[in-house]
C-alpha positions as CSV (number, residue, x, y, z in Angstrom):
1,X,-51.6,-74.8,-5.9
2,X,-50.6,-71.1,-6.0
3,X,-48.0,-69.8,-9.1
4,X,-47.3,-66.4,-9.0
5,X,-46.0,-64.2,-12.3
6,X,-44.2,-61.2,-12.7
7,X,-43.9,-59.3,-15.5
8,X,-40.3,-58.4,-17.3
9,X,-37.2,-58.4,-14.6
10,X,-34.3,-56.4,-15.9
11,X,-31.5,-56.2,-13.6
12,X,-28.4,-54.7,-15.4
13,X,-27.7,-51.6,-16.2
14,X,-28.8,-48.9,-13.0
15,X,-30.4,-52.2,-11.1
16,X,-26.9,-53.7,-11.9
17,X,-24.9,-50.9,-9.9
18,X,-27.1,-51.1,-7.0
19,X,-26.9,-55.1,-6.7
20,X,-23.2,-54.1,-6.6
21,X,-23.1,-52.4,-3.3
22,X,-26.8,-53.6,-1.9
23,X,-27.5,-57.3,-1.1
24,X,-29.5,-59.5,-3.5
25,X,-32.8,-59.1,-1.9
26,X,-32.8,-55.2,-2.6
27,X,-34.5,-55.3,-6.3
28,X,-37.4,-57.0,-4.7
29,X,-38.2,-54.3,-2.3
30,X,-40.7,-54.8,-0.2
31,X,-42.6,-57.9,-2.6
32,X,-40.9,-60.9,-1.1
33,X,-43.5,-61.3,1.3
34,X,-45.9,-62.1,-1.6
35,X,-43.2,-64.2,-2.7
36,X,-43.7,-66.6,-0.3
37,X,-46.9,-67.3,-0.3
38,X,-46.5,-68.8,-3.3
39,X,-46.0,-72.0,-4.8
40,X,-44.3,-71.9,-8.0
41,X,-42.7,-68.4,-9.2
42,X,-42.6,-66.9,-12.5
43,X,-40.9,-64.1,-14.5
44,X,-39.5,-63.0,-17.4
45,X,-35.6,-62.3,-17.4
46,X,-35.0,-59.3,-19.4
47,X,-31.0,-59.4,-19.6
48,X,-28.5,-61.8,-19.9
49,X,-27.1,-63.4,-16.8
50,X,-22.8,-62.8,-17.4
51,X,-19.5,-61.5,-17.1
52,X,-18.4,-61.7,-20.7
53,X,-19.9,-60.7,-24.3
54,X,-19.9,-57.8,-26.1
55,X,-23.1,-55.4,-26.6
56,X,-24.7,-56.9,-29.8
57,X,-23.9,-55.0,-32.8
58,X,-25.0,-57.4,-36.0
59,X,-28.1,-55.7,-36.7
60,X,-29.1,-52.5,-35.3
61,X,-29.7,-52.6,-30.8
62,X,-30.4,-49.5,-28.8
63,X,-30.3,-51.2,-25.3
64,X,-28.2,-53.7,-24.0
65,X,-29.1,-55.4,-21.0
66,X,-26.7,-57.6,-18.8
67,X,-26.3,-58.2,-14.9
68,X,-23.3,-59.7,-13.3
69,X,-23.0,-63.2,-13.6
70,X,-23.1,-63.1,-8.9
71,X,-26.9,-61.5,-9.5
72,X,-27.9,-65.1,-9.8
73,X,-28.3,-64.5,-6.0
74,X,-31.0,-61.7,-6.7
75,X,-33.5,-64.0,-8.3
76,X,-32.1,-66.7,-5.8
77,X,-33.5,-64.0,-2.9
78,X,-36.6,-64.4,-4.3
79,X,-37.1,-68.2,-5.1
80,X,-37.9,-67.6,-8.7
81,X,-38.4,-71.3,-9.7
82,X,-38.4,-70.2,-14.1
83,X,-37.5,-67.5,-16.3
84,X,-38.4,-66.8,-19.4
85,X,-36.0,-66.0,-21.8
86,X,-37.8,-65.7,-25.2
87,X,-37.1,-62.0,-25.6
88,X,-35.4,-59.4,-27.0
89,X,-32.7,-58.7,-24.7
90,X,-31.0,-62.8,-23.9
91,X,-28.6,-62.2,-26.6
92,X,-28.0,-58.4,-26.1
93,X,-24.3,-59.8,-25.3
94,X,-23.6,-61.9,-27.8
95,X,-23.5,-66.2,-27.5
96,X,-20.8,-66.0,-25.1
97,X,-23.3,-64.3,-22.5
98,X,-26.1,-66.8,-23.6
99,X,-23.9,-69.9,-22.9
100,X,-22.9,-68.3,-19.5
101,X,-26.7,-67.3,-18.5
102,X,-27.9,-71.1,-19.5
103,X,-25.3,-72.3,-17.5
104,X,-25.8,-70.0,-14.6
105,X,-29.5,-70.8,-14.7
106,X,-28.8,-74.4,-14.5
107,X,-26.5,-74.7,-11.9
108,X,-28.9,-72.8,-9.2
109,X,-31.3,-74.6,-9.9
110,X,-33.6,-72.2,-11.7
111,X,-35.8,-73.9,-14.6
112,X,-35.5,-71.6,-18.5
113,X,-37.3,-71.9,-21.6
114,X,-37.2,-70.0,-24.3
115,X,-33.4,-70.0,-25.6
116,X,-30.7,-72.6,-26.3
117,X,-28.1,-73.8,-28.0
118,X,-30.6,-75.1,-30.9
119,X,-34.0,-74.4,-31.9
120,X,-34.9,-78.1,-29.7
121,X,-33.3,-76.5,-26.6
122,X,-35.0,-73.3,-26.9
123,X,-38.6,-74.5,-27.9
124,X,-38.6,-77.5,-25.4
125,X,-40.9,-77.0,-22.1
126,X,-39.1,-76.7,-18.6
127,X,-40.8,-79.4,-16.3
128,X,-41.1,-78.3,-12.9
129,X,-43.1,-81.1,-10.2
130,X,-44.6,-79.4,-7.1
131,X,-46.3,-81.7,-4.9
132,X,-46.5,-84.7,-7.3
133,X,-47.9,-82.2,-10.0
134,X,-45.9,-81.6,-13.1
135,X,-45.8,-78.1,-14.5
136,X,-44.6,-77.8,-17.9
137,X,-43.3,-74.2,-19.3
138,X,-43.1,-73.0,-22.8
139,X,-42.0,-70.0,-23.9
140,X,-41.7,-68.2,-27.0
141,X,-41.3,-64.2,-28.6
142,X,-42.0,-62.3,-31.7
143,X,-39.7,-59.9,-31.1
144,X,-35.9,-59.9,-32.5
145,X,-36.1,-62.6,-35.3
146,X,-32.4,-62.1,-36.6
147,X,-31.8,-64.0,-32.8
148,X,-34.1,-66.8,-34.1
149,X,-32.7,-70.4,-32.9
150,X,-32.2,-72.9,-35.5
151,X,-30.4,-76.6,-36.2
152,X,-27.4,-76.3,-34.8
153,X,-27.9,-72.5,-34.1
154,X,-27.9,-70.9,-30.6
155,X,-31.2,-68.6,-29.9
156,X,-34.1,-68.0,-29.1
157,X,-37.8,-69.8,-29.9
158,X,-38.7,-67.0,-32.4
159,X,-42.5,-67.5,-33.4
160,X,-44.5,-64.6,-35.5
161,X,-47.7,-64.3,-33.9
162,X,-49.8,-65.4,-36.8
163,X,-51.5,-69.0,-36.6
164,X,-50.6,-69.8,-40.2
165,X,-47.1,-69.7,-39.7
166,X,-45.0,-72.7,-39.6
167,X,-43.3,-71.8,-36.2
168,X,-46.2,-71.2,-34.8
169,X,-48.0,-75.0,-35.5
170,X,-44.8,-75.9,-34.0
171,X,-45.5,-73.5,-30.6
172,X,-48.6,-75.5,-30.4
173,X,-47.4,-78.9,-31.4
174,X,-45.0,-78.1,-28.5
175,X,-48.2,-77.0,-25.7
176,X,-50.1,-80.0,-26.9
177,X,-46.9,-82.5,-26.4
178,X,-46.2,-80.8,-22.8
179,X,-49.9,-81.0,-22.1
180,X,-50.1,-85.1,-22.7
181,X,-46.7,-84.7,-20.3
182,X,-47.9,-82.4,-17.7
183,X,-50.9,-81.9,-15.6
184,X,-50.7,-78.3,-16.3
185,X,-48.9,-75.9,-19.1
186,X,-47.5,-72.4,-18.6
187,X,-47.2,-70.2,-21.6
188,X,-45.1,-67.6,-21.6
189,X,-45.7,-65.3,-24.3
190,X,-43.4,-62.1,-25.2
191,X,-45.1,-60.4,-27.4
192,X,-46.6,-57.1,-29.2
193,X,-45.4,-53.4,-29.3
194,X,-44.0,-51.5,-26.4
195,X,-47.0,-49.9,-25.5
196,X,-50.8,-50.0,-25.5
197,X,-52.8,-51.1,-22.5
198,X,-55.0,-53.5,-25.0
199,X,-53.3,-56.3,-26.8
200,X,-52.8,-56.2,-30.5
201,X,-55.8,-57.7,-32.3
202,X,-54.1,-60.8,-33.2
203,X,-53.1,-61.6,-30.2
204,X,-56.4,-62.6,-28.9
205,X,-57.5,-65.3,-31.4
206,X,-53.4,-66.2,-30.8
207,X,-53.8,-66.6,-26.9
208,X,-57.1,-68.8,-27.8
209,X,-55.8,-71.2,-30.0
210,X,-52.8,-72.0,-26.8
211,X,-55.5,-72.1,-24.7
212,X,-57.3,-75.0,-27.4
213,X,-53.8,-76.3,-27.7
214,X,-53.3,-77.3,-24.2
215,X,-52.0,-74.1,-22.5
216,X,-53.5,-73.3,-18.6
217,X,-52.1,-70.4,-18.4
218,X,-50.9,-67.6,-20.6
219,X,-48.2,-65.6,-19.3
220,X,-48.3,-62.3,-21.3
221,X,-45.3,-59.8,-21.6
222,X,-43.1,-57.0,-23.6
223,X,-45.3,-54.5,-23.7
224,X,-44.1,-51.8,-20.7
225,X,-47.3,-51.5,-18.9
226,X,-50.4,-54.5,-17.7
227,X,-53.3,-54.9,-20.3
228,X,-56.5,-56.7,-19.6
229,X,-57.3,-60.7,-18.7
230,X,-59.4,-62.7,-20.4
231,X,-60.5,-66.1,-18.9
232,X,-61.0,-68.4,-22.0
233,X,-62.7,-71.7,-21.4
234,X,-61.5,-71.8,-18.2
235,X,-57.9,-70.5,-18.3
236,X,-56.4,-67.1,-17.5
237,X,-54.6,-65.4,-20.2
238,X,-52.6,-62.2,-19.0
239,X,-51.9,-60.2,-22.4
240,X,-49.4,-58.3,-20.4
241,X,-48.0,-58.5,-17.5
242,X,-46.2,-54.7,-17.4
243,X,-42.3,-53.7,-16.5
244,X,-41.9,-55.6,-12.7
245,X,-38.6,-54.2,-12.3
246,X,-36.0,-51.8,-13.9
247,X,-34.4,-48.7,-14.5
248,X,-36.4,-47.1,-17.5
249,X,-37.8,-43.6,-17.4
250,X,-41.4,-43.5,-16.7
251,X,-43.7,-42.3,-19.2
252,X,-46.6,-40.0,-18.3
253,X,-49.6,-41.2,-19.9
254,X,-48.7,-45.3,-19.9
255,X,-47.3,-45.7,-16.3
256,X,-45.1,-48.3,-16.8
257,X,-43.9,-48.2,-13.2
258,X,-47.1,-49.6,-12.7
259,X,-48.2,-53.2,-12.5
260,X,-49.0,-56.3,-10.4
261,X,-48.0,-59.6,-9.0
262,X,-50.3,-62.4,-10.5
263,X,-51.1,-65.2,-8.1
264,X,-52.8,-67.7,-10.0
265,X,-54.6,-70.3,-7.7
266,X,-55.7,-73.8,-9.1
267,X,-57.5,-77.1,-7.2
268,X,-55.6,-80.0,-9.0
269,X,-55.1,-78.6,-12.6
270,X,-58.5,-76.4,-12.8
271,X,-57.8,-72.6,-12.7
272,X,-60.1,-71.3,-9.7
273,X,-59.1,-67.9,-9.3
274,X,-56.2,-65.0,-9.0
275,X,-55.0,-62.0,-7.3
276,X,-53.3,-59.1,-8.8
277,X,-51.2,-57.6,-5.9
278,X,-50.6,-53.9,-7.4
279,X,-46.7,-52.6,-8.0
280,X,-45.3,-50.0,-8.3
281,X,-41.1,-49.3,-9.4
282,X,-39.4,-46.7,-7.3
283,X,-35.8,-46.4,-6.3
284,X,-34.8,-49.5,-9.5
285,X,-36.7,-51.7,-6.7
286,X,-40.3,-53.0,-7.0
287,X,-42.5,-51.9,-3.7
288,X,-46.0,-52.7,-3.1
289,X,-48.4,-49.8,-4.4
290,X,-49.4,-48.0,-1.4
291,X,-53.0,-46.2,-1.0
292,X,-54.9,-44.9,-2.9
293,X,-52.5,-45.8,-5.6
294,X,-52.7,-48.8,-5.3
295,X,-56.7,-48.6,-5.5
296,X,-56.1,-46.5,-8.8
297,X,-53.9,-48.9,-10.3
298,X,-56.7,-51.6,-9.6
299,X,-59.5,-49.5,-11.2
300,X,-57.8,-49.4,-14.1
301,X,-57.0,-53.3,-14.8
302,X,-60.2,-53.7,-13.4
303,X,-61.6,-51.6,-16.4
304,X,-59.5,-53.4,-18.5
305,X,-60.4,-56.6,-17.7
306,X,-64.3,-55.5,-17.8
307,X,-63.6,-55.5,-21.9
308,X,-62.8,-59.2,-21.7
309,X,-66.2,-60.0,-19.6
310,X,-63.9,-60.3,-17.1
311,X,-65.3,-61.1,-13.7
312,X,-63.5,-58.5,-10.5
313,X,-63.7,-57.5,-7.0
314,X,-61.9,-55.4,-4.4
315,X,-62.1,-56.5,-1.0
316,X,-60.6,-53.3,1.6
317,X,-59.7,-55.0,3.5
318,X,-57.4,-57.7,1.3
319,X,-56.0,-54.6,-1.2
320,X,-55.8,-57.0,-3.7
321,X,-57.9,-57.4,-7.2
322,X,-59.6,-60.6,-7.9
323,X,-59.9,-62.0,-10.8
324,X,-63.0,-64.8,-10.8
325,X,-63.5,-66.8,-13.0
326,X,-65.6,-64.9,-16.1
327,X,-67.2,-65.8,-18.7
328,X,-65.1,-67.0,-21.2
């Protein structure tokens, strides 16, 4: 069983005007390929899906992020099978654009957690059954809390990223519930600052004590550029997965035009290995990172990973970093 995650899509703003005169495929460059090879397929939607709303303007918002309600057909082009939509830009429209993006989701067929109508809808798993398996996905964010979902209160599953808190025991009531449900759990985790390619310190007992609660995989995002895996007791947690597509200006030091598809291989429900296929963002498309970039983008999640007693290879004539199974 192969699932393959990428890190945040953003499709609206620049990305939106090209979808308007290029077909759906285009934000995808030339990745869809690796697309197919996979399985299951994973990202986290980093704008509201809509025609309608109004740029958010309750509490203070310096981007807003929306792509016509017809760019269903973009993540259609690449058989994305969930989305994430814990994060900080689902309600950058308003409820109106919510509703429509849930809706929108649901009718093609594409599985969201993350945000709802209530704090049940938003913090509930997706289940998702691939050759008899069930996948269960959660996801949850730490960013925007004025957003946060609630009884009878459209959001998103807003959850501090401190073990103590009472959201949090929830977060892991949740993993442990979808984990006596499924035979394996997806945790998708927006979290952490914008930058900084090593996770914030409290992220790393956090992405443990998922792991302990049932989760198979952590799906790591937010921050603009990839940060270092750690394989912990025998499950892969990606502490960020970087920018996968958008229109953002590129920063010199942190590259976040860099990053990688994950394709995360397991025998039944046992994690058994992954390849980081590395990206880069050109043209508001992703394209495969071409030599010796693509080496150089490698060597430095390779480094990365090397703080987590992370076990790596590059094989020339694959171009793609393997992650084995570690230590942890």
């Amino acid at each position: 069983m192969r699932l393959l995650f990428v890190g945040d899509v953003m499709l609206g703003r620049l990305v939106n005007r090209e979808l308007r005169r290029r077909p759906p495929e285009y934000p995808w460059g030339d990745t869809l390929p690796v697309f197919k090879e996979a399985d299951l397929r994973f990202c986290n939607l980093e704008c509201a899906v809509s025609d309608r709303g109004r740029p958010w303007s309750a509490t203070p918002k310096a981007f807003h992020f929306r792509t016509d309600a017809g760019n269903i057909e973009a993540l259609k082009a690449a058989d994305i099978n969930a989305v994430s939509l814990a994060n900080n830009h689902t309600l950058d429209f308003g409820y109106e654009a919510l509703e429509d993006t849930l809706e929108i989701l649901d009718k093609a067929g594409i599985a969201r957690a993350g945000a709802g109508k209530d704090i049940e809808e938003a913090s509930s798993p997706a289940y998702l059954i691939l050759s008899g398996k069930k996948i269960a996905f959660v996801a949850f964010t730490d960013n925007e809390p004025w957003w946060e979902a609630g009884q009878g209160q459209p959001g998103i599953f807003y959850v501090p990223v401190d073990t103590k808190d009472w959201r949090a025991r929830l977060l892991f009531e949740k993993v442990k519930e979808a984990q006596r449900k499924a035979d394996l759990v997806v945790v998708s985790a927006h979290w952490g600052p914008n930058w900084g390619y090593r996770p914030a310190l409290e992220h790393i007992p956090f992405g443990h004590a998922l792991v302990e609660a049932g989760a198979g995989v952590v799906f790591g995002h937010s921050c603009h550029v990839f940060q270092g895996i750690e394989v912990y007791k025998g499950s892969p947690i990606i502490y960020s997965s970087g920018d996968f597509i958008d229109d953002y200006a590129v920063a010199e030091i942190e590259r976040n035009d860099e990053s990688f598809i994950f394709s995360a291989e397991f025998e039944e429900s046992r994690f058994t290995g992954m390849a980081l296929i590395p990206t880069v963002i050109t043209g508001f498309k992703a394209e495969l990172a071409p030599s010796p970039r693509a080496e150089l983008i490698s060597a430095k999640m390779k480094n990365l990973c090397s703080e987590f007693n992370t076990s790596t290879e590059w094989p020339e004539d694959e171009k793609r970093l393997k992650i084995l199974l570690g230590r942890g």
